[in-house]
C-alpha positions in Angstrom: 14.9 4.1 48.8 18.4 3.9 47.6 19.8 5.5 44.4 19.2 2.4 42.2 16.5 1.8 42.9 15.1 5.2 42.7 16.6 5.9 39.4 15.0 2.3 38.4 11.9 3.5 39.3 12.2 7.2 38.0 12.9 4.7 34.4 9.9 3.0 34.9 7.7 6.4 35.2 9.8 7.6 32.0 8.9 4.8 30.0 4.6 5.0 30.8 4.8 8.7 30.4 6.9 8.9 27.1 3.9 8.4 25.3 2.4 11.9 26.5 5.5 13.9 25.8 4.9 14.1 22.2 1.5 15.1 20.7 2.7 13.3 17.1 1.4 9.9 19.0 -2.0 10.9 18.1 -1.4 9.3 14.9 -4.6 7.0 14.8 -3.6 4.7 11.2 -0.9 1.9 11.3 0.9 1.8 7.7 2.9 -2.0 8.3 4.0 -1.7 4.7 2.9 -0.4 1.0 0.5 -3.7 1.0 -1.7 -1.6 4.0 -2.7 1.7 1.5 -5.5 -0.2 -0.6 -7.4 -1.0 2.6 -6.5 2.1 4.7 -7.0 4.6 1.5 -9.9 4.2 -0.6 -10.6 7.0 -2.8 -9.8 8.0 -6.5 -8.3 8.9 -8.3 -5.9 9.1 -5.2 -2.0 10.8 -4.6 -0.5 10.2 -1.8 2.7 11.8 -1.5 5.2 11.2 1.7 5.7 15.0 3.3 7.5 14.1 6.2 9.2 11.1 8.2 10.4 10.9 11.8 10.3 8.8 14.9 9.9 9.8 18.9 11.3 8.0 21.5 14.4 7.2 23.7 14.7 3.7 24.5 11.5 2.7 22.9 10.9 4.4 18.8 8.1 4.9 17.3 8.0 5.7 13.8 5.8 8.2 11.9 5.4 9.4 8.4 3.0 12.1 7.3 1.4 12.1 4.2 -0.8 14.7 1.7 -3.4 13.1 0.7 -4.2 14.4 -2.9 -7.7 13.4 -4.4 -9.2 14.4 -7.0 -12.8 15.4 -5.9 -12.1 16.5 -2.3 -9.8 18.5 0.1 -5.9 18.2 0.2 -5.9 16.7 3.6 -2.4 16.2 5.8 -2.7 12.7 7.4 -0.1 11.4 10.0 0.7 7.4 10.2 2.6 5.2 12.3 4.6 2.8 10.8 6.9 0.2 11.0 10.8 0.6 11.0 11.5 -1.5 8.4 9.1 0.5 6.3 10.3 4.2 7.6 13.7 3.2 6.9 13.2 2.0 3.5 11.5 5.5 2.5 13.2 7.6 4.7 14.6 8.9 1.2 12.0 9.8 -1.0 10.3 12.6 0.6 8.4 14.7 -1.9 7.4 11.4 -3.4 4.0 9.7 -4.3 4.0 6.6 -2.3 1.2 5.2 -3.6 -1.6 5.9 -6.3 -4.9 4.9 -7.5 -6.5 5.9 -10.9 -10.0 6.3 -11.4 -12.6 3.5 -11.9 -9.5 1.4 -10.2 -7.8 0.7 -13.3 -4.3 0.9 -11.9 -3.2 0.7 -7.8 0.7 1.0 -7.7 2.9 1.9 -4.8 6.5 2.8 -6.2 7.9 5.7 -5.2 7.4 8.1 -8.3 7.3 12.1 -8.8 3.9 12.8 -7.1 0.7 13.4 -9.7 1.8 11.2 -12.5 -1.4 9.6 -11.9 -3.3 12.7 -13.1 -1.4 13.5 -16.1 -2.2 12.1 -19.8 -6.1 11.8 -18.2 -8.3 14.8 -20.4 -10.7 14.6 -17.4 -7.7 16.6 -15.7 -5.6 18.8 -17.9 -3.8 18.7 -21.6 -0.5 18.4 -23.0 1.0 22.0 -24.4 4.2 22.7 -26.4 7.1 23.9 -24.8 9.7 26.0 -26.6 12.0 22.8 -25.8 10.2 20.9 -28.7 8.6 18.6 -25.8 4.9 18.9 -24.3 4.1 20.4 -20.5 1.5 19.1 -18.4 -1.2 22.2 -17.6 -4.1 21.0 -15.3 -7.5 22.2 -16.0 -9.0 25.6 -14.4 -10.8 23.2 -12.3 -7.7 21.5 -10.8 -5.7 25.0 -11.2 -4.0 24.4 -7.5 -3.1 20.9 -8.2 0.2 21.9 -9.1 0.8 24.0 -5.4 -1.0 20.7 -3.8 1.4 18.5 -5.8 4.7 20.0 -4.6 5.3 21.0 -8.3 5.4 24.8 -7.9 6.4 26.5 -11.2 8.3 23.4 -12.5 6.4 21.9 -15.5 6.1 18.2 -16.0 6.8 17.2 -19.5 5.7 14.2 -21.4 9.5 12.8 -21.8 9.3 12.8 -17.3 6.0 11.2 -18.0 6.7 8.8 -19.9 10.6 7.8 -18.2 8.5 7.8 -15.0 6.2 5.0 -16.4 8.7 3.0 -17.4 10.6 2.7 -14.1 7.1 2.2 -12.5 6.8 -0.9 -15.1 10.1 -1.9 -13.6 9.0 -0.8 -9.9 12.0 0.8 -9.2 11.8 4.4 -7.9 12.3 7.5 -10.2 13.2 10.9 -8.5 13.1 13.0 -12.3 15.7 13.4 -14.9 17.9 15.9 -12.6 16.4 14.2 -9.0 14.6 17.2 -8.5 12.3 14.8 -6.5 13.0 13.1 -3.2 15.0 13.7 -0.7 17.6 16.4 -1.4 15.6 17.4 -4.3 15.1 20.9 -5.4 11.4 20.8 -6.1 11.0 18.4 -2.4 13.4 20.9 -0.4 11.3 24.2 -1.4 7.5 22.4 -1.3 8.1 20.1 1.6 10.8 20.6 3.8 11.7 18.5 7.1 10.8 19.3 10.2 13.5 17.7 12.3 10.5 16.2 14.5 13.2 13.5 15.7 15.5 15.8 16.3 13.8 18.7 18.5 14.6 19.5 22.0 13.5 17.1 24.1 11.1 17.6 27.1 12.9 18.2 30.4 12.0 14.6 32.0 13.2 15.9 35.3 12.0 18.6 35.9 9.2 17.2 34.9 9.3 14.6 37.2 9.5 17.0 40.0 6.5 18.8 39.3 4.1 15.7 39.3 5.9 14.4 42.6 6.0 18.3 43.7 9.9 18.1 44.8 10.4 21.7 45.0 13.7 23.6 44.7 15.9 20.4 45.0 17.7 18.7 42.2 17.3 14.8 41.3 20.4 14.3 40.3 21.7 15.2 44.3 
C-alpha cells in the first residue's frame, strides 16, 4: 500500500473513531435553537442557565453547551446538549446567563439571554424584597431556597429591584441584558468566579497515532517513516 493511500486510509479510520476520543459525545439532547427548550424542558418554575460552551472535532465539529438546570422543587442538575453551530455561535457570549425560563403555572416561557434567576424574584412563594443602605431593595430568597443564590451563580452579589426591573424591560424588548456593570456573561465578574470555562475545545488532543498503532499493534516503529 503506498503512502497515499495509507494516509487516505489512516483518515478514514480517524474520522469513524473521532467520535470515541471524547467522552463529551455522550450528550444524549439535541438543542437546534431557543424554539427546542419548551419541548426538551418541562418543569417549573424552571432556570436554565448556559455554564459552559465548546465543540470537539477536527475536520468534522460538533458543538456542545452545558447547562444548570435550576428548578424550583427538585435537584440542581448539570445537563450537557448538542447543538447547532449557528446556535453555539450566537451564545457563545453569554455564559453565566439564563437561556431560557419558565414561571410557574406557565404564565411566562421566555428565552432571552438575562442574569439567571430573574424568574424567581418578585414571586413571595420564593423570597422578599429588603432595604439596602443604597436606598434600593435586595432580593433574599426564602430559608427554603437558602442555596439558590450559590445554584444561581449569584454568590454574595445581591440583586436589587432597579436590576430587576431594567432586566424586564430589555426582556420586553428581547434583547439580552448582562447587569448594570456586565457583571453577567461572558467576561463577567459574577460568570468568571461561579462558572468558569473549561477550554473543552481547546485541551490536548488524543495522540491519533499512537493510537493508531496500538489497535493495529505496529510496535516500536513510527507512522510518519
Amino acid at each position: 500500500m503506498g503512502k497515499i493511500s495509507l494516509y487516505i486510509f489512516l483518515i478514514i479510520i480517524y474520522l469513524g473513531m473521532s467520535r470515541t476520543f471524547s467522552p463529551e459525545m455522550q450528550a444524549q439532547i439535541y438543542i437546534k435553537n431557543e424554539k427546542s427548550y419548551s419541548k426538551v424542558f418541562q418543569e417549573q418554575p424552571l432556570s436554565l442557565i448556559l455554564v459552559d460552551s465548546f465543540k470537539t472535532g477536527f475536520i468534522i465539529k460538533s458543538y456542545f453547551q452545558k447547562y444548570l438546570k435550576v428548578y424550583a422543587f427538585g435537584p440542581t442538575e448539570e445537563i450537557l446538549v448538542k447543538t447547532s453551530k449557528d446556535f453555539w455561535k450566537k451564545n457563545f457570549r453569554n455564559r453565566g446567563m439564563s437561556l431560557f425560563r419558565r414561571s410557574d403555572n406557565n404564565k411566562l416561557e421566555n428565552s432571552t439571554p438575562l442574569p439567571p434567576g430573574i424568574i424567581f424574584m418578585n414571586n413571595p412563594s420564593f423570597g422578599s424584597w429588603r432595604p439596602l443602605p443604597s436606598g434600593d431593595f435586595g432580593w433574599f430568597f426564602h430559608r427554603a431556597y437558602k442555596n439558590f443564590p450559590k445554584s444561581l451563580g449569584w454568590g454574595k452579589f445581591i440583586m436589587t429591584r432597579s436590576i430587576y426591573l431594567e432586566a424586564l424591560n430589555y426582556e420586553k424588548k428581547e434583547t439580552p441584558y448582562y447587569g448594570p456593570h456586565r457583571e453577567f456573561g461572558e467576561h463577567g465578574v459574577i460568570t468568571e468566579k461561579s462558572f468558569p470555562r473549561s477550554n473543552l475545545d481547546k485541551r490536548k488532543q488524543v495522540d491519533f497515532w499512537e493510537h493508531l498503532k496500538d489497535i493495529l499493534g505496529i510496535k516500536g516503529t513510527s507512522i510518519h517513516e
